[in-house]
C-alpha positions as CSV (number, residue, x, y, z in Angstrom):
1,X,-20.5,6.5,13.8
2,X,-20.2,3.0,12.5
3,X,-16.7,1.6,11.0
4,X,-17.8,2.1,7.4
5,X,-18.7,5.7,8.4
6,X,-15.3,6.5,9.6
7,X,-14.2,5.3,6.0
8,X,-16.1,6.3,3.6
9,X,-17.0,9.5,2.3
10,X,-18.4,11.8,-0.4
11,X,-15.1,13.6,-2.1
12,X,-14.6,16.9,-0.1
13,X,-13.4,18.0,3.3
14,X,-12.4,15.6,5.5
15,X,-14.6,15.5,8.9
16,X,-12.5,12.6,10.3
17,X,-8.6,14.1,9.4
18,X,-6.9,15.1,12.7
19,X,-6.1,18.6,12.8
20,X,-2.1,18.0,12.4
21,X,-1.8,21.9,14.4
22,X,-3.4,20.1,17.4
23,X,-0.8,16.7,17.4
24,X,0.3,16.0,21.0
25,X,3.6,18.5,22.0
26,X,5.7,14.9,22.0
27,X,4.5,13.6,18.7
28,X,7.1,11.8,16.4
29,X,7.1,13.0,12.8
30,X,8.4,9.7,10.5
31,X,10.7,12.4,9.1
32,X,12.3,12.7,12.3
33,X,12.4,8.9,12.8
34,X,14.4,8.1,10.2
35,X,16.6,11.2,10.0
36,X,19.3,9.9,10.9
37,X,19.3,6.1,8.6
38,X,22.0,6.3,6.2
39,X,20.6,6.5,2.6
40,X,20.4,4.5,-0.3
41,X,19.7,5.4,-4.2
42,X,16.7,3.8,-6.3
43,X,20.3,2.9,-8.8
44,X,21.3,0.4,-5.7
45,X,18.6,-1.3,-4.7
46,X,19.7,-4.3,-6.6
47,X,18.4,-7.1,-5.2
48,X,16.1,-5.6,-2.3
49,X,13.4,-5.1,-5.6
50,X,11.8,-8.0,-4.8
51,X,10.0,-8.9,-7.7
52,X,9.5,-12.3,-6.4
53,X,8.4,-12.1,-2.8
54,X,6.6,-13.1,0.6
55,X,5.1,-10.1,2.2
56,X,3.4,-9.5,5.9
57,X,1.6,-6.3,6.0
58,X,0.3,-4.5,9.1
59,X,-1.9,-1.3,9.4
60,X,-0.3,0.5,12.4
61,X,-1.1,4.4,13.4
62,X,1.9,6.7,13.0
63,X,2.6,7.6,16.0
64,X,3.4,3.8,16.8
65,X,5.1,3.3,13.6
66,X,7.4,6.3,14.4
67,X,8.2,4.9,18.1
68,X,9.1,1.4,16.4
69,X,11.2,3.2,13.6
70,X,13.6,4.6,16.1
71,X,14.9,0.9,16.9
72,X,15.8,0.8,13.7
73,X,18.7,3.3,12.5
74,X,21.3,0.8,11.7
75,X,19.7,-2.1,10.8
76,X,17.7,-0.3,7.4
77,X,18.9,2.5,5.0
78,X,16.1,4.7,3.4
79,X,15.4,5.0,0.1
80,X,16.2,9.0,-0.9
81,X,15.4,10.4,-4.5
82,X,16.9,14.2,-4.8
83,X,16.9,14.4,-0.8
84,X,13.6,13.4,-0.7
85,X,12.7,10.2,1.3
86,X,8.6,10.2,1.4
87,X,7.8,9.7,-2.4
88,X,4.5,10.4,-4.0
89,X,2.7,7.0,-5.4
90,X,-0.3,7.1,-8.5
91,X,-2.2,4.0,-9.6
92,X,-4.4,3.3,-11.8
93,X,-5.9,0.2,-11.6
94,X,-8.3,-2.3,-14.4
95,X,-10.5,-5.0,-14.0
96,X,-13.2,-6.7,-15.7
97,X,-16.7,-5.3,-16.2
98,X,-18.1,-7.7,-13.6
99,X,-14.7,-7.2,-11.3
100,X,-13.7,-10.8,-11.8
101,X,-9.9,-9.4,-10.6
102,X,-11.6,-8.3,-7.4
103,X,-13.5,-11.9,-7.3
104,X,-10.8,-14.1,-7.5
105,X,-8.9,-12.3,-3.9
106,X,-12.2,-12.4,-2.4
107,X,-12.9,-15.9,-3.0
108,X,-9.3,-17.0,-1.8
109,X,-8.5,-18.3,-5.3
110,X,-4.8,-19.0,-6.6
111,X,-3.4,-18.2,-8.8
112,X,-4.6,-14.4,-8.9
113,X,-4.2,-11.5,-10.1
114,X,-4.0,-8.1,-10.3
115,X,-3.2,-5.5,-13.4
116,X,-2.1,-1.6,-12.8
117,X,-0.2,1.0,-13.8
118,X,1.8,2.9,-11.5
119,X,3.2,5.9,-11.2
120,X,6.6,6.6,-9.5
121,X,6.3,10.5,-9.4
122,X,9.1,11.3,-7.7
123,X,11.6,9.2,-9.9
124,X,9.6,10.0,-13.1
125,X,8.7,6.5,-14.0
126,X,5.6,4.8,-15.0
127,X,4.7,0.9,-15.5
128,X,2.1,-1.3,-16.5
129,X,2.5,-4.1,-13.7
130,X,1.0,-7.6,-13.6
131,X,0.8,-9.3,-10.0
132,X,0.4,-13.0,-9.5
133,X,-0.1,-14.5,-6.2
134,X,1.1,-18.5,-6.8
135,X,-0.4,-21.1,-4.7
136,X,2.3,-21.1,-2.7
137,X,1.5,-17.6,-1.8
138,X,4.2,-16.3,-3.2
139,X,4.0,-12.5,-4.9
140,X,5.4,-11.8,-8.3
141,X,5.4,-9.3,-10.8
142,X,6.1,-8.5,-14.0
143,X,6.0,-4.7,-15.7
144,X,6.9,-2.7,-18.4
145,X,7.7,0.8,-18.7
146,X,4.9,2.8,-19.9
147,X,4.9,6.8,-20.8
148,X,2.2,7.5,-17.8
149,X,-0.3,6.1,-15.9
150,X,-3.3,8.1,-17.4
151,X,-2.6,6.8,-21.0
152,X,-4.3,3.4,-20.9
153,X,-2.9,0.1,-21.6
154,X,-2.6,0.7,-25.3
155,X,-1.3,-1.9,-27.8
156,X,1.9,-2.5,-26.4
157,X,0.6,-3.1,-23.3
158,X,-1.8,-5.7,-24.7
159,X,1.0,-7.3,-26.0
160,X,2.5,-7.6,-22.5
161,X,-0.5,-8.4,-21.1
162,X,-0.6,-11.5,-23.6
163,X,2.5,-12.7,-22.0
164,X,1.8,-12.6,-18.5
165,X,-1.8,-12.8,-18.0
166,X,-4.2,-15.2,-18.6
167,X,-6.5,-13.8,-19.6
168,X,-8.0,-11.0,-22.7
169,X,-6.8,-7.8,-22.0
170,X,-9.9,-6.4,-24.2
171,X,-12.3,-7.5,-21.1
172,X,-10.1,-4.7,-18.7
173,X,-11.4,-1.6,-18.0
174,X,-9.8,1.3,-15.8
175,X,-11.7,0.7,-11.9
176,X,-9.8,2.1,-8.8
177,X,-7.3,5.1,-8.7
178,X,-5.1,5.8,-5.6
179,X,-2.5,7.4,-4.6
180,X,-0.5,7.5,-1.5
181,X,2.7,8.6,0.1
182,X,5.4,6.0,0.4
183,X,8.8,5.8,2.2
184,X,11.1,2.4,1.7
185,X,13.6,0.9,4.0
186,X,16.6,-1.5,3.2
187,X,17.8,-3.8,5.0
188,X,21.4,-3.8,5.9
189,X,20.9,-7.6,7.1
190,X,19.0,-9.7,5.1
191,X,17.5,-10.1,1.9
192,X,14.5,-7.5,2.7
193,X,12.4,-4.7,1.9
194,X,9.7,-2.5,4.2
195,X,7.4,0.1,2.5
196,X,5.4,2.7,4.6
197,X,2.5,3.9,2.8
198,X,0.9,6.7,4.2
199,X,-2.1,9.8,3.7
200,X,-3.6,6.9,1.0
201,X,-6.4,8.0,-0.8
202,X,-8.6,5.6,-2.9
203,X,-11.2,6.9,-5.5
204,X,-13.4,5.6,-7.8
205,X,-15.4,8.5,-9.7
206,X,-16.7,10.9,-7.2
207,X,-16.7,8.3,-3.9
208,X,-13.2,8.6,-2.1
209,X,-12.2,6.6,0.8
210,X,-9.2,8.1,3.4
211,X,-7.4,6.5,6.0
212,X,-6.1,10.1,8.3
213,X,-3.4,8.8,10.5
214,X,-2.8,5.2,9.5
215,X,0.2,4.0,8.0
216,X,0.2,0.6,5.9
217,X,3.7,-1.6,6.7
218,X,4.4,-4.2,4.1
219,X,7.7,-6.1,4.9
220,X,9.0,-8.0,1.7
221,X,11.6,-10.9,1.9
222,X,12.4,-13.0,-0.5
223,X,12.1,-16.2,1.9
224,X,9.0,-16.9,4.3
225,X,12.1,-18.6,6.6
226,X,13.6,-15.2,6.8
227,X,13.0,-13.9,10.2
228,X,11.7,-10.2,10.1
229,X,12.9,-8.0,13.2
230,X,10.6,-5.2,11.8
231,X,7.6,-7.1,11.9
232,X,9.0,-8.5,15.6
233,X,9.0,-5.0,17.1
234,X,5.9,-3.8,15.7
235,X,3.7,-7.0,17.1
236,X,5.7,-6.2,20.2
237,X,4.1,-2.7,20.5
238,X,0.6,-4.5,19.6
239,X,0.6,-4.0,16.3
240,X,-0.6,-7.5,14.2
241,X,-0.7,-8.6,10.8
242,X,-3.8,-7.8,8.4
243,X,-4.7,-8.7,5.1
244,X,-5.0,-6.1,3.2
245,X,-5.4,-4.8,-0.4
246,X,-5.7,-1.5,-1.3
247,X,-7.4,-2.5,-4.4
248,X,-9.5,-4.9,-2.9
249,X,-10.2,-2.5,0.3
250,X,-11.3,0.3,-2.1
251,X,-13.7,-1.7,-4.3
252,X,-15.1,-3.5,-1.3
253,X,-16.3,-0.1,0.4
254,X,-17.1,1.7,-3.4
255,X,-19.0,-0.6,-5.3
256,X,-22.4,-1.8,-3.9
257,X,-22.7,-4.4,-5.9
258,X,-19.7,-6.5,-5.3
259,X,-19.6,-9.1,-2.6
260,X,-17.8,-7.9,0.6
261,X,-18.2,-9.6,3.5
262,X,-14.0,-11.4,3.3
263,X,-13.3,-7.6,3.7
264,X,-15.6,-6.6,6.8
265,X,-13.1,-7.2,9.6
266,X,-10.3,-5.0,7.4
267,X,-13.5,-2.5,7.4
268,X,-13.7,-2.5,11.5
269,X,-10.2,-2.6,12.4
270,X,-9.6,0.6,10.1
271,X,-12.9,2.2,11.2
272,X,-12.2,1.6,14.7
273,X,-8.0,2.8,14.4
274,X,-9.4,5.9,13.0
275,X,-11.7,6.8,15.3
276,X,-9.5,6.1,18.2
277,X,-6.6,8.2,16.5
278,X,-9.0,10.7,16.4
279,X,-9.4,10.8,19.5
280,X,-5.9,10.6,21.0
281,X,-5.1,13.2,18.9
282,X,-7.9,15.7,19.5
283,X,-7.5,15.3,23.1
284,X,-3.4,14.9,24.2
C-alpha cells in the first residue's frame, strides 16, 4: 500500500481505522491526559485568541501526544464548554474556479490567503474568516459572525470580504469541507495557545480523506521569540514540525488537476504514520 493509498479513499467504511476495542491494555485516552488541568471558559480566553499569531504545527500519533500531555498539568488549562473539553469543528472552505487560493500556498507566495467559514458546534457560533499569512510569516485573521456555515457567503459577507481581501469575492466558490475534533490548551505562562485537532475528516463531493490515529498540534504565540515548552517535549519524544494545511492537504490529494508535488512529503509522512499506527495498534 503506497502513502497516498493509506490516505485517500472512496467515502465509506474505513479499511485503515484501528479497531479502538483492540487499543493496547496501557493506552492513554487524551481525555485521561488532561483530566486533571484546571479549566478555563471560551468568556476568558482574552488574550490567548491569537488573532495575530506565529504558529509551529506538528502531526504526532495519539498515543505520543497523550504521553507528552501528562508533563503538562500545570503549565496549560483546557478549554471546557458545558463540561465538555473535545469540541466538534465544521468548515466550509471557497476558492477560485481555477484554485488560485490553493496556488498561492503552493507556490510559497506572500501575502496569502485563505477564506472559510467555520463552525464552532459546540459553543453555537459560526464565522466567515479571512487568513493572511504577511511576509513576515506572520498569521492573521479577521471574521465576522455569520448564521451558519452552510449558508454561503451572502451579501454581508461580500461586504466583509471587500474589506479584508483583495480580491472579488464573486470569483469564490464553496471547495473543501472538514470537520474535526478539537481540544485547546492555555497557557498559564506565556502569551500562548495549543490546539489538538483530532479524527479530521476532509471531503470534497464524494472523495474523503481520514487520518485514524493522528493528531494535528498547532502551538500559537504571539512572538516567534517566545520559547514553546510544548513544542520542546514533543521533538523530545521525536515528534518534528510539518507544514501543514488542512485545506491545502485535502485539495492536494482530491483534485487531480491541481499541482501537488510542495505537498508530497506531507503525503508520505502521513501515509507512513498511519500505516505504522496501524500496526502498533493491531498488534500490542
Amino acid at each position: 500500500m503506497t502513502a497516498k493509498e493509506a490516505l485517500k479513499r472512496r467515502t465509506g467504511a474505513c479499511p485503515y481505522l484501528p479497531d479502538p476495542t483492540r487499543r493496547p491494555p496501557a493506552f492513554l485516552s487524551l481525555d485521561d491526559a488532561i483530566a486533571d488541568f484546571a479549566p478555563i471558559e471560551l468568556g476568558d480566553l482574552g488574550n490567548a485568541a491569537l488573532l495575530q499569531r506565529v504558529t509551529t504545527k506538528l502531526a504526532v500519533p495519539e498515543l505520543l501526544l497523550a504521553e507528552a500531555l501528562q508533563a503538562f498539568e500545570n503549565d496549560y488549562k483546557v478549554l471546557e464548554i458545558d463540561g465538555c473539553r473535545c469540541h466538534r469543528y465544521q468548515t466550509q472552505y471557497f476558492d477560485t474556479p481555477n484554485y488560485g487560493l490553493y496556488l498561492q500556498h503552493h507556490n510559497g507566495q506572500r501575502p496569502r490567503y485563505k477564506v472559510r467559514i467555520r463552525a464552532y458546534q459546540d459553543a453555537g457560533e459560526a464565522f466567515l474568516e479571512v487568513k493572511r499569512k504577511s511576509n513576515q510569516d506572520i498569521m492573521l485573521k479577521e471574521r465576522l459572525q455569520v448564521s451558519d456555515v452552510a449558508t454561503g457567503i451572502g451579501a454581508e459577507g461580500n461586504a466583509f470580504l471587500a474589506s479584508t481581501f483583495p480580491y472579488p469575492a464573486e470569483s469564490l466558490h464553496p471547495t473543501l469541507w472538514t470537520q474535526f475534533q478539537r481540544t485547546t490548551l492555555v497557557s498559564t505562562q506565556r502569551a500562548e495557545r495549543v490546539t489538538l485537532d483530532m479524527d479530521l475528516v476532509l471531503r470534497l463531493g464524494r472523495d474523503e480523506i481520514t487520518l485514524p490515529g493522528i493528531a494535528i498540534a498547532e502551538v500559537k504565540r504571539s512572538d516567534r521569540a517566545l520559547r514553546s515548552e510544548f513544542v520542546a517535549r514533543l521533538r523530545a519524544l521525536g515528534a518534528r514540525p510539518v507544514s501543514f494545511s488542512k485545506y491545502c492537504f485535502g485539495v492536494s490529494l482530491l483534485v487531480s488537476r491541481v499541482k501537488a508535488n510542495r505537498f508530497k512529503p506531507q503525503h508520505m509522512l502521513l501515509g507512513r504514520m498511519i500505516q505504522e499506527g496501524e500496526r502498533s495498534w493491531m498488534n500490542p
